[in-house]
N, CA, C and O atoms as a MOPAC input file, in Angstrom:
PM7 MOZYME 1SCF
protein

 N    -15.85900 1   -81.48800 1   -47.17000 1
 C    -16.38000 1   -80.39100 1   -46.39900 1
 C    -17.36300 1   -79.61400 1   -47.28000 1
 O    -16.95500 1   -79.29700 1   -48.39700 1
 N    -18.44000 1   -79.31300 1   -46.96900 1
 C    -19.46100 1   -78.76100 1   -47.85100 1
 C    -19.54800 1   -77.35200 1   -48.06000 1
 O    -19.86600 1   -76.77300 1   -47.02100 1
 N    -19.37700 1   -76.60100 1   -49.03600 1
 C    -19.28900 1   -75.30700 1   -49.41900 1
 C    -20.57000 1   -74.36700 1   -48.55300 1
 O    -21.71700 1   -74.81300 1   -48.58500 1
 N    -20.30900 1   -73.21400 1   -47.88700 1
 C    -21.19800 1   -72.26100 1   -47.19300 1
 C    -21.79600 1   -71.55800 1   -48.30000 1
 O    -21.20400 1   -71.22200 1   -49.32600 1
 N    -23.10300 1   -71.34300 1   -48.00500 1
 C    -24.03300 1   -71.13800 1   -49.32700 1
 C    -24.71300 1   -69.76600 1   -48.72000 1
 O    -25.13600 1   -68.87700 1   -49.45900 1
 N    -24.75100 1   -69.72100 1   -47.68200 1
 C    -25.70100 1   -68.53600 1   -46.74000 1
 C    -24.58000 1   -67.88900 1   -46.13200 1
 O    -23.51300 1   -68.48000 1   -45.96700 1
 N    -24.78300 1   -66.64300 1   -45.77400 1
 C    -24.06100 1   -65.82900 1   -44.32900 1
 C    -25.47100 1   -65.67400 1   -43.20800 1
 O    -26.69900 1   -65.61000 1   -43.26400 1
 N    -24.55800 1   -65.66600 1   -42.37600 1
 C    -25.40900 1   -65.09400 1   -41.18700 1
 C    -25.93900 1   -63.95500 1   -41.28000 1
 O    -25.17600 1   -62.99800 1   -41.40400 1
 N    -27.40200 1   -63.72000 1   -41.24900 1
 C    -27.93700 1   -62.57800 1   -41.42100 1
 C    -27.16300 1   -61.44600 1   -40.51900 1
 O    -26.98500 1   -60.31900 1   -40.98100 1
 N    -26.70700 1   -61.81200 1   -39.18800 1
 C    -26.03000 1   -60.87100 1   -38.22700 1
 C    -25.18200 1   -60.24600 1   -38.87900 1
 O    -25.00700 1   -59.03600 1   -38.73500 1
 N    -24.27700 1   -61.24900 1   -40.00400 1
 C    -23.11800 1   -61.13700 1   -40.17600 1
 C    -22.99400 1   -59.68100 1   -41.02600 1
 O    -22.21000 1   -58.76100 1   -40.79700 1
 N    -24.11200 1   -59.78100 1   -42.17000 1
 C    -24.63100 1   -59.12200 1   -43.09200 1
 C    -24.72800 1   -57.62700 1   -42.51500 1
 O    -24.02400 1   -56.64000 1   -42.73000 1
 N    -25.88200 1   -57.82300 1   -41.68700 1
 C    -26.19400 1   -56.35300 1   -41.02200 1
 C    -25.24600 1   -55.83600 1   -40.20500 1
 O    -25.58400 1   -54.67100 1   -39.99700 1
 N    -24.20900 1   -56.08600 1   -39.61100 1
 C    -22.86100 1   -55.53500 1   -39.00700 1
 C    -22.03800 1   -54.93100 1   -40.36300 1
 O    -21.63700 1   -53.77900 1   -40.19900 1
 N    -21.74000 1   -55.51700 1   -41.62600 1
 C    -21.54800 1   -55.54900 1   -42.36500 1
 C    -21.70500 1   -53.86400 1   -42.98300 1
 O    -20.91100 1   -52.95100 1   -43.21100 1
 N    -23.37900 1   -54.07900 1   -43.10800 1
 C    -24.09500 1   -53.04700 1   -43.75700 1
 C    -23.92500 1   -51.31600 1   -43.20700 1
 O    -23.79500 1   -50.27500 1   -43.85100 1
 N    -24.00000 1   -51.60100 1   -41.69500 1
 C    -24.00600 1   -50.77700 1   -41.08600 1
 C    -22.11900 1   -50.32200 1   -40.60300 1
 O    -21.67100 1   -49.17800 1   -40.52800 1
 N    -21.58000 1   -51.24100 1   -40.42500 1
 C    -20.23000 1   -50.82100 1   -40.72100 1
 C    -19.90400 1   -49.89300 1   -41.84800 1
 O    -19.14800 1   -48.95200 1   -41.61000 1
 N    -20.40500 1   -50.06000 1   -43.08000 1
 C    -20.05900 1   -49.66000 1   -44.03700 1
 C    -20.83900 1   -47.95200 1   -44.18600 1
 O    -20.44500 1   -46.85800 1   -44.58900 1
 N    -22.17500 1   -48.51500 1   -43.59100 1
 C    -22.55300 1   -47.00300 1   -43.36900 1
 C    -22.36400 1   -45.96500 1   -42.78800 1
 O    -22.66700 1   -44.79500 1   -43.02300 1
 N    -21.95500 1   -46.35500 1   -42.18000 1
 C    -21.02500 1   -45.89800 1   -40.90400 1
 C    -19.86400 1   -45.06000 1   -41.53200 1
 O    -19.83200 1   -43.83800 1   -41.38500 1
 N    -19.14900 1   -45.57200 1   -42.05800 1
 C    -17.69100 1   -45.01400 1   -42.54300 1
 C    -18.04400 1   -44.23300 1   -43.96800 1
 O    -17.34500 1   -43.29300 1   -44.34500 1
 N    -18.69700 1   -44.50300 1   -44.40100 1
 C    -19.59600 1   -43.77000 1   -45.41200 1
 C    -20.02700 1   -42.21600 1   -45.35700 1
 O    -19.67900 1   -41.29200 1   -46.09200 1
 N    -20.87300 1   -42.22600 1   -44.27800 1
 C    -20.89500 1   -41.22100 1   -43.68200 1
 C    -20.20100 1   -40.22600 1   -42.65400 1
 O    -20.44800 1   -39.02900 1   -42.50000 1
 N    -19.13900 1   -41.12900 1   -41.89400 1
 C    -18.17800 1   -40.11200 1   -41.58100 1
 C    -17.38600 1   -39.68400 1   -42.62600 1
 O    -16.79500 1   -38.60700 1   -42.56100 1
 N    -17.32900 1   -40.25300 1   -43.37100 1
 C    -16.31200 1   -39.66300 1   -44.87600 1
 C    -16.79000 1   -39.07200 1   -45.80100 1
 O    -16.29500 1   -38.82200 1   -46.90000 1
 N    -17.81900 1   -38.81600 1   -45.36700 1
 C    -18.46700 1   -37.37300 1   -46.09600 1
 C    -17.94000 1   -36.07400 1   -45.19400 1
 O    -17.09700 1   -35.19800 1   -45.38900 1
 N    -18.75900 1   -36.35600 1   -44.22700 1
 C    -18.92000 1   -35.29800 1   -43.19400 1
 C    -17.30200 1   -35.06700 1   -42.89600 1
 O    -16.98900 1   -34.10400 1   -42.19500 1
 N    -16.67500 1   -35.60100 1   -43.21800 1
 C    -14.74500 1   -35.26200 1   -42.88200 1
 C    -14.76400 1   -34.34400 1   -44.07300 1
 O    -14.58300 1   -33.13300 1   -44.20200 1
 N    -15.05600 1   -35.36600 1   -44.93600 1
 C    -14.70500 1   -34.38600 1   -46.58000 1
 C    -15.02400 1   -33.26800 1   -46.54400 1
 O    -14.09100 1   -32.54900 1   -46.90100 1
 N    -16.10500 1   -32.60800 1   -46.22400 1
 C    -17.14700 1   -31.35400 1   -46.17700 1
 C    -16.17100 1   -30.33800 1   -45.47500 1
 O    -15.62000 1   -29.38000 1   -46.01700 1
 N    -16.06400 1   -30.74300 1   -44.14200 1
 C    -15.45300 1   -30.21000 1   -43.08000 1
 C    -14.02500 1   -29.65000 1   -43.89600 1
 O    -13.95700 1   -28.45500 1   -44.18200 1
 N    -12.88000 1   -30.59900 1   -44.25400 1
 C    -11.94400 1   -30.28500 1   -44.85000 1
 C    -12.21100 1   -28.95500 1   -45.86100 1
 O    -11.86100 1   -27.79800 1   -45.62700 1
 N    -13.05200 1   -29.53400 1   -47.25000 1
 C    -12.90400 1   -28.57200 1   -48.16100 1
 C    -13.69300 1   -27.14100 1   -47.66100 1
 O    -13.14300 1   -26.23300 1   -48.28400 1
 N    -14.55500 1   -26.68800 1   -46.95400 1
 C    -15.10300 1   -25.98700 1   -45.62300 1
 C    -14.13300 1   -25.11100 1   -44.77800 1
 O    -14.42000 1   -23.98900 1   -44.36000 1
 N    -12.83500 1   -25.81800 1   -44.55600 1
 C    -11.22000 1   -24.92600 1   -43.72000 1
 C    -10.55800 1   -24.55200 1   -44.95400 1
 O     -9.97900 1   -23.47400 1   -45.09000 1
 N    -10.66600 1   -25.71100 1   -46.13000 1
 C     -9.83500 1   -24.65200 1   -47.33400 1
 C    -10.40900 1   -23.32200 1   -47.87500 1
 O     -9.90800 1   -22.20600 1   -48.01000 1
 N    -11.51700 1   -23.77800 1   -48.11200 1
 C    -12.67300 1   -21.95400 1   -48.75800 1
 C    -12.62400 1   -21.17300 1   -47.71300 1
 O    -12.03200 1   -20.09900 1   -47.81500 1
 N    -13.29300 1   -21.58600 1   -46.38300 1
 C    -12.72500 1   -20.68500 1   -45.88000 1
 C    -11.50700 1   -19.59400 1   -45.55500 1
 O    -11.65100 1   -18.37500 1   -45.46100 1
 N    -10.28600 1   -20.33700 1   -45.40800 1
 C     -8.93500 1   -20.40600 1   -45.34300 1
 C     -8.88100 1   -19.43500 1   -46.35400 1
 O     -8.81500 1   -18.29900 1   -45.88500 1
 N     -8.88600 1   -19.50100 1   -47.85100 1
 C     -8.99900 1   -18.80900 1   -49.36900 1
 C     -9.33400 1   -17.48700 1   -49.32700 1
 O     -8.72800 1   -16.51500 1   -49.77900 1
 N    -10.65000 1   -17.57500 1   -48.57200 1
 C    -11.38400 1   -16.11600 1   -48.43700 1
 C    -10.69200 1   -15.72800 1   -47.52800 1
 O    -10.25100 1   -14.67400 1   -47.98500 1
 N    -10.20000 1   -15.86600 1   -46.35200 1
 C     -9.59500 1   -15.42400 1   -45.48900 1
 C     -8.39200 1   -14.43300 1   -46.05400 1
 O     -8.46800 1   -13.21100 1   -45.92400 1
 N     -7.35700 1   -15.04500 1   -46.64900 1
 C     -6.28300 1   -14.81600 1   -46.83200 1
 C     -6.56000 1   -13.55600 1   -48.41500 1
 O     -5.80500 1   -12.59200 1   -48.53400 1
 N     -7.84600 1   -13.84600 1   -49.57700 1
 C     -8.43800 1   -12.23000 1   -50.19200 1
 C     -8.85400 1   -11.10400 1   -49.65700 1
 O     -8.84200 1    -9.96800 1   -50.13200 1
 N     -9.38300 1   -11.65500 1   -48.20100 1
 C     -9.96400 1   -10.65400 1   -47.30600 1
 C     -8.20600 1   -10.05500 1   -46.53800 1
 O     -8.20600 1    -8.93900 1   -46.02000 1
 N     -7.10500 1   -10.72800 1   -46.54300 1
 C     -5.70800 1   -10.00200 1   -45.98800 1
 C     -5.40100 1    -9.18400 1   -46.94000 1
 O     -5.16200 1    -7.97800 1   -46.86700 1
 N     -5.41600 1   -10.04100 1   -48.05200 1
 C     -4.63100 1    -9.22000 1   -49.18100 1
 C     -5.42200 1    -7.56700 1   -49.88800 1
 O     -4.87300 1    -6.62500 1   -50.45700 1
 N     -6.82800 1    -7.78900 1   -49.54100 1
 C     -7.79400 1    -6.89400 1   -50.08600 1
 C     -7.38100 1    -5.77300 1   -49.17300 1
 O     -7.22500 1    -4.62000 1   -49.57500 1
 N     -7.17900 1    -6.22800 1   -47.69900 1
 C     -7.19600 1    -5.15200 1   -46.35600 1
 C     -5.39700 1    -4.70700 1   -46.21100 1
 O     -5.04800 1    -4.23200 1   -45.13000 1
 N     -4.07400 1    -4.92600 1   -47.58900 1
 C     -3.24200 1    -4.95100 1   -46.91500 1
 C     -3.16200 1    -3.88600 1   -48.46300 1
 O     -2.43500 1    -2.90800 1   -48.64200 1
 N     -3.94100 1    -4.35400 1   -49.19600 1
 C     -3.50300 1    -3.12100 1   -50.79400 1
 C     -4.84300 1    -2.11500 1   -50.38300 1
 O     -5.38600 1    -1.65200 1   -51.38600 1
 N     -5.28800 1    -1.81900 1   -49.44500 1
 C     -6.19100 1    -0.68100 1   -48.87400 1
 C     -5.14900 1    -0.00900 1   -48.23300 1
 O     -4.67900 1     1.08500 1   -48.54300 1
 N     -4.82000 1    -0.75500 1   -47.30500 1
 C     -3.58400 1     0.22600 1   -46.49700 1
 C     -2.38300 1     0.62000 1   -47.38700 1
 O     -2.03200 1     1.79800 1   -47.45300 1
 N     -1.74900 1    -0.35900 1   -48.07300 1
 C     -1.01300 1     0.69300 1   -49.13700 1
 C     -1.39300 1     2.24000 1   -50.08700 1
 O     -0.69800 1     3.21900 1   -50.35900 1
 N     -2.81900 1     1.87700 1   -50.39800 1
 C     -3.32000 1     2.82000 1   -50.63400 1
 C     -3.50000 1     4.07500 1   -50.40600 1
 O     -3.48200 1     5.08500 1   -51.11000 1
 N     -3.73900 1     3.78200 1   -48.93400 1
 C     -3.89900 1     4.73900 1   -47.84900 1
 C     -2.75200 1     5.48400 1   -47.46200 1
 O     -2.91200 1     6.48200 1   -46.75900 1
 N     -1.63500 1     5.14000 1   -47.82000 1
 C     -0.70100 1     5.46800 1   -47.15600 1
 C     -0.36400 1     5.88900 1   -48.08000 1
 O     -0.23600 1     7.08300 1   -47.80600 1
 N     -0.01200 1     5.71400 1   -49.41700 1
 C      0.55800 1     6.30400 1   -50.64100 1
 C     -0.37700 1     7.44100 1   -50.87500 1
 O      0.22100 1     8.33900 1   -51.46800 1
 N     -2.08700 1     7.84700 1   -50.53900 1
 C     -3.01200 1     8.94100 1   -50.34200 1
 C     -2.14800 1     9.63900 1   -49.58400 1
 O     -1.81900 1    10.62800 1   -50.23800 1
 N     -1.59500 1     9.62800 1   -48.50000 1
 C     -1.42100 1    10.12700 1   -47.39900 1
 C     -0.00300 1    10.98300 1   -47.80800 1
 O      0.18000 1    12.14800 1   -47.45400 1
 N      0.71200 1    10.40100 1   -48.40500 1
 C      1.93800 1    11.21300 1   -48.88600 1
 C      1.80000 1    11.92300 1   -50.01900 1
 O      2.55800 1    12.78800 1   -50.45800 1
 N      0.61900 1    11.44400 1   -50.54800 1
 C      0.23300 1    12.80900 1   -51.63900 1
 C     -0.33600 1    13.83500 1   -51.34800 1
 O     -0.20200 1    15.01700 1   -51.66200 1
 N     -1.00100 1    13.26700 1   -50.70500 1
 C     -1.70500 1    14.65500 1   -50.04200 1
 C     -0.82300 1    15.84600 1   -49.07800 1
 O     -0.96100 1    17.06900 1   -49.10300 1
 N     -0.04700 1    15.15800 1   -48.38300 1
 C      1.20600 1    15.84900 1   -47.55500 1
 C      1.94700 1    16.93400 1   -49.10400 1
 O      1.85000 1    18.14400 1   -49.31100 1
 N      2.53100 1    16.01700 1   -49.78900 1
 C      3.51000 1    16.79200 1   -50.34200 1
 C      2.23400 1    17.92500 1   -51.53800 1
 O      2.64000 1    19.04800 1   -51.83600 1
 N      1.43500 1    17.66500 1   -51.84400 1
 C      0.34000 1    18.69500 1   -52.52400 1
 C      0.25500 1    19.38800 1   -51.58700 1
 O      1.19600 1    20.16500 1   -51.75300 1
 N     -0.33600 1    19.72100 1   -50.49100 1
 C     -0.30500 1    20.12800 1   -49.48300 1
 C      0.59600 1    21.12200 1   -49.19700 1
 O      0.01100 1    22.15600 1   -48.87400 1
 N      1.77100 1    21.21100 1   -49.19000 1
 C      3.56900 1    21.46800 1   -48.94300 1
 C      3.44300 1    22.51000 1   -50.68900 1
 O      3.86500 1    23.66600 1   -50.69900 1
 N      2.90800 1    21.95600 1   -51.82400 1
 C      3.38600 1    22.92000 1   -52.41200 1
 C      2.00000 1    23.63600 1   -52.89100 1
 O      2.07100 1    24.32300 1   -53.91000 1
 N      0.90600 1    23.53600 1   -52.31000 1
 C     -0.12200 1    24.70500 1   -52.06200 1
 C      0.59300 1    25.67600 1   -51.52400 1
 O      0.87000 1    26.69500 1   -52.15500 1
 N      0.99700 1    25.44300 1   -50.19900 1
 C      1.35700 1    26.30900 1   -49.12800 1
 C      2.38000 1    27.13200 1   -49.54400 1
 O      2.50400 1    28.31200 1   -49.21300 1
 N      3.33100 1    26.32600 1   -50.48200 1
 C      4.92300 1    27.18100 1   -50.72600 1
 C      4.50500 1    27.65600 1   -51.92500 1
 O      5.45900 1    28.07600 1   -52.57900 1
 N      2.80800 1    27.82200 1   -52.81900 1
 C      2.64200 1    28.47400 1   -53.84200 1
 C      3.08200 1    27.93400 1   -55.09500 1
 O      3.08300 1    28.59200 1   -56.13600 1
 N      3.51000 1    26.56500 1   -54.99100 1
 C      3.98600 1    26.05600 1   -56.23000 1
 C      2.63500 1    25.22400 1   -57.33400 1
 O      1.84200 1    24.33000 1   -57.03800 1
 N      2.75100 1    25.66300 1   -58.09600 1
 C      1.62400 1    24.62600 1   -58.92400 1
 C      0.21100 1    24.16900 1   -58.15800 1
 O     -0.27700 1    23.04400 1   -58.04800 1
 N     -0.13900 1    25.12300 1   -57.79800 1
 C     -1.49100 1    24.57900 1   -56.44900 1
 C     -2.55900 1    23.96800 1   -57.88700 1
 O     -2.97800 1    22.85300 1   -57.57700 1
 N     -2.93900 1    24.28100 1   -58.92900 1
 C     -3.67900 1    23.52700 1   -59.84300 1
 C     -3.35400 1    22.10300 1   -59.90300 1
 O     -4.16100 1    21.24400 1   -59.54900 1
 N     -1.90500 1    21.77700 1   -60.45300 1
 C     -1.44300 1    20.35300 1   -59.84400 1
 C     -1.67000 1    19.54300 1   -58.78600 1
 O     -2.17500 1    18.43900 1   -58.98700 1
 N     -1.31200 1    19.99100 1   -57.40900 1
 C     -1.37800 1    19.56000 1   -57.26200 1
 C     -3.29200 1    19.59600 1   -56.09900 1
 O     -3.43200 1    19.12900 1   -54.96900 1
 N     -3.77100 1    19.90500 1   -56.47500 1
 C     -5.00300 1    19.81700 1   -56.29300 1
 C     -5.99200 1    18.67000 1   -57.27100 1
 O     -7.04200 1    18.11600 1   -56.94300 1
 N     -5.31500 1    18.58300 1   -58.40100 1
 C     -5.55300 1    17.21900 1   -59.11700 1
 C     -4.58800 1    16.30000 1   -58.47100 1
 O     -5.30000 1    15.34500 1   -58.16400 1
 N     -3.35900 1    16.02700 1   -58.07800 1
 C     -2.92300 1    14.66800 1   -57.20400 1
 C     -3.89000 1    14.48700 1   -56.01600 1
 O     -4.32400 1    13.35600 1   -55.79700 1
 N     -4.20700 1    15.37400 1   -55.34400 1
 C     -4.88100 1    15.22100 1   -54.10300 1
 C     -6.29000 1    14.56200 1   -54.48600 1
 O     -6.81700 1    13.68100 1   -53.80600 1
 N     -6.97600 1    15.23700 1   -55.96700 1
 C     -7.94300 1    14.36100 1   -55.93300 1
 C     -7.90800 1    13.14900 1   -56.66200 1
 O     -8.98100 1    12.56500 1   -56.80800 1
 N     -6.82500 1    12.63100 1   -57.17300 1
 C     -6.63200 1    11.09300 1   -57.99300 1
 C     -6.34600 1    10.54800 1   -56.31200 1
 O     -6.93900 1     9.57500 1   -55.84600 1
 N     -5.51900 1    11.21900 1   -55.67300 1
 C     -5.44700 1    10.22800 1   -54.58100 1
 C     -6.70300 1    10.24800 1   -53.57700 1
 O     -6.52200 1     9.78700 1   -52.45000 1
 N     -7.59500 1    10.60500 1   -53.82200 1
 C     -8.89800 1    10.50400 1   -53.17600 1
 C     -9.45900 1     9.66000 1   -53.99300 1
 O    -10.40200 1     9.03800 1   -53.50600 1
 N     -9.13800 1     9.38800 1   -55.28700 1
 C    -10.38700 1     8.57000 1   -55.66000 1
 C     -9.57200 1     7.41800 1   -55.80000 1
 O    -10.20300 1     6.71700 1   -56.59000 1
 N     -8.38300 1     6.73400 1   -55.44200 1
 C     -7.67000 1     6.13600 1   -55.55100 1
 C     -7.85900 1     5.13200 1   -54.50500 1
 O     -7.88100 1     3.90700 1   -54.63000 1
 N     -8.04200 1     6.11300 1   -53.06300 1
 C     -8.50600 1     5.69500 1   -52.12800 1
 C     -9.64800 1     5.43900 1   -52.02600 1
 O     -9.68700 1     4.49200 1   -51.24100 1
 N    -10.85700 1     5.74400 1   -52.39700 1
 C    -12.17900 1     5.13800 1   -52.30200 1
 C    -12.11700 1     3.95200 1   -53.57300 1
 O    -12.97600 1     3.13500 1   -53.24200 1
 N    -11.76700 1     3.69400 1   -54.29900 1
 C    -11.60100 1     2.65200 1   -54.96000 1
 C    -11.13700 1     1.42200 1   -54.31700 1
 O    -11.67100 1     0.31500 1   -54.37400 1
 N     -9.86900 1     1.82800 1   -53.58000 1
 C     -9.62500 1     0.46800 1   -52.79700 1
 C    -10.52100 1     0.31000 1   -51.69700 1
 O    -10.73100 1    -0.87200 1   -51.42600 1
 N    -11.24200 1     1.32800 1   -50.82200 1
 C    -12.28100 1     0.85100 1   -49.70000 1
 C    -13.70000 1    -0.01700 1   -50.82900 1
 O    -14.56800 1    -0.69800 1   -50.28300 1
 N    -13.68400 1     0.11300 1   -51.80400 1
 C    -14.36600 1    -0.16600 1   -52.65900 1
 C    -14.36200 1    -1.55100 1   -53.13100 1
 O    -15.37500 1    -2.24000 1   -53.24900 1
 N    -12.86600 1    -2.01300 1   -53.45900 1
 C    -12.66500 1    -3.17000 1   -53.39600 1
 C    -12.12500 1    -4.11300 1   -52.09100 1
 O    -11.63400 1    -5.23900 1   -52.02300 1
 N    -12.36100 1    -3.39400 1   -51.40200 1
 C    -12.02100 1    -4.21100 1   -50.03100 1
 C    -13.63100 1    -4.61600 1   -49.64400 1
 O    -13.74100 1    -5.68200 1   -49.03800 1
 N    -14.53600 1    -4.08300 1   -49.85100 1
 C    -16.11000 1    -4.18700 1   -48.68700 1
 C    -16.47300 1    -5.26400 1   -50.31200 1
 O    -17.07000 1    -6.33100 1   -50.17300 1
 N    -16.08500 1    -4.85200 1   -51.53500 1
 C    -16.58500 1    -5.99800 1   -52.34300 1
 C    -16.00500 1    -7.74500 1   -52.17700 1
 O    -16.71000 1    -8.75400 1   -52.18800 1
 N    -14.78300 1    -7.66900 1   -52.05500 1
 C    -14.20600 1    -8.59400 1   -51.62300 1
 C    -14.66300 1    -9.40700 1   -49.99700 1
 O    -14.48900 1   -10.60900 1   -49.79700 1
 N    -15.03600 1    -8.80600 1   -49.35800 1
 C    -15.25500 1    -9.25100 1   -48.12200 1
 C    -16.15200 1    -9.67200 1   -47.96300 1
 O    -16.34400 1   -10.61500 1   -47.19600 1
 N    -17.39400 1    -8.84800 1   -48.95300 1
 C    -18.95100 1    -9.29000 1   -49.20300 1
 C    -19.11500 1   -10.87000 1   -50.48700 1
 O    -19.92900 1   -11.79000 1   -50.55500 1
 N    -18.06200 1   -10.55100 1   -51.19200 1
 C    -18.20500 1   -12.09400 1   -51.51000 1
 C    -17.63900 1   -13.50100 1   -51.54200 1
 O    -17.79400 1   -14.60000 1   -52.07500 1
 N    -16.74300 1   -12.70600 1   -50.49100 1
 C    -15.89500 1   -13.97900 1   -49.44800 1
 C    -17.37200 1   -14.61800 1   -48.54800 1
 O    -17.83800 1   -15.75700 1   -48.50200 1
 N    -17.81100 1   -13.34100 1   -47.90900 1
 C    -19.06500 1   -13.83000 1   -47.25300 1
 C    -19.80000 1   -14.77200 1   -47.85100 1
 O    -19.83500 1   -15.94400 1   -47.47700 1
 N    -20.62900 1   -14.15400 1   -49.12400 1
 C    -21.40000 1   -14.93600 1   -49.94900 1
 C    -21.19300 1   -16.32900 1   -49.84100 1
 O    -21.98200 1   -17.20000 1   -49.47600 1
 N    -19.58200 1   -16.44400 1   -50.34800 1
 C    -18.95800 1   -18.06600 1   -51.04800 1
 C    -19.01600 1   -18.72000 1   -49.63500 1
 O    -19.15200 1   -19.93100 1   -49.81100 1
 N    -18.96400 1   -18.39600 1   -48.19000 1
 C    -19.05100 1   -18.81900 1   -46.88500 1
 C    -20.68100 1   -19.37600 1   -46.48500 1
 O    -20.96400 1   -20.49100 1   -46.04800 1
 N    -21.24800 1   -18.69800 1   -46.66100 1
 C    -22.75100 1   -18.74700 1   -46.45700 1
 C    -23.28900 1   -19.93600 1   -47.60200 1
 O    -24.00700 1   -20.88800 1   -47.29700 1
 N    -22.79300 1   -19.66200 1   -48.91700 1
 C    -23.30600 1   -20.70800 1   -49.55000 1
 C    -22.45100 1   -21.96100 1   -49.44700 1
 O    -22.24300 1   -22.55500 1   -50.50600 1
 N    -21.99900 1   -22.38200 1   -48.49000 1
 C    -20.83000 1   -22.78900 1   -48.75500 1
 C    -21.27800 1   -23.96900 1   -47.66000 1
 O    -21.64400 1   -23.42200 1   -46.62000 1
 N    -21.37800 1   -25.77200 1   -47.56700 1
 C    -21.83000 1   -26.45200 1   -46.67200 1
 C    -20.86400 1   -26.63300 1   -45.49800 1
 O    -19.80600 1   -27.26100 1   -45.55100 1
 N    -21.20000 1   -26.20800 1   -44.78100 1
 C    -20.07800 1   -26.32900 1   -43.58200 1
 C    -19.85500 1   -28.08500 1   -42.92600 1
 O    -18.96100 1   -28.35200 1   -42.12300 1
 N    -20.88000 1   -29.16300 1   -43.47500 1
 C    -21.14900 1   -30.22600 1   -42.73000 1
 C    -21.21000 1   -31.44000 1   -44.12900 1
 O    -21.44300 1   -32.62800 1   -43.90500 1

């Protein structure tokens, strides 16, 4: 029986294009995937950024109450007029790091190939 020396050119170009084929969906999968993880990433800095703001906020909020409480009852109003303002700047610090965080979650999204 005599050894096959040629393929069918058909055979070849089904071949070629098969391969290109899967080639390129396995990019475009890959992309897509690592694309839901970064995203996903930023997502979950952008929770954590928006969940130590609200702690923030809320720990402002009881300082300011109880400074507040001992203005009024005449106790140490110098004191606590400095808590009231650490907790003001306490609080713009975290709105501070929340709009930074969100802006370069954005960034890493935008530069980021979705395809």
């Amino acid at each position: 029986m005599p050894a096959l020396t040629t393929v069918n050119p058909q055979i070849v170009d089904a071949v070629q294009r098969s391969n290109e084929s899967v080639l390129k969906d396995a990019r475009t999968t890959g992309s897509s995937v690592a694309y839901q993880h970064v995203a996903q990433s930023t997502a979950i800095a952008i929770q954590d950024a928006a969940e130590y703001l609200r702690s923030i906020a809320a720990i402002s909020t009881a300082t300011n109450g109880v400074a507040l409480g001992m203005i009024l009852a005449g106790q140490n109003a110098e004191k606590a007029a400095q808590a009231i303002d650490k907790a003001k700047t306490a609080l713009e610090g975290a709105v501070e790091a929340f709009q930074s965080v969100g802006q370069t979650a954005s960034t890493i999204l935008q530069g980021f190939p979705s395809k």
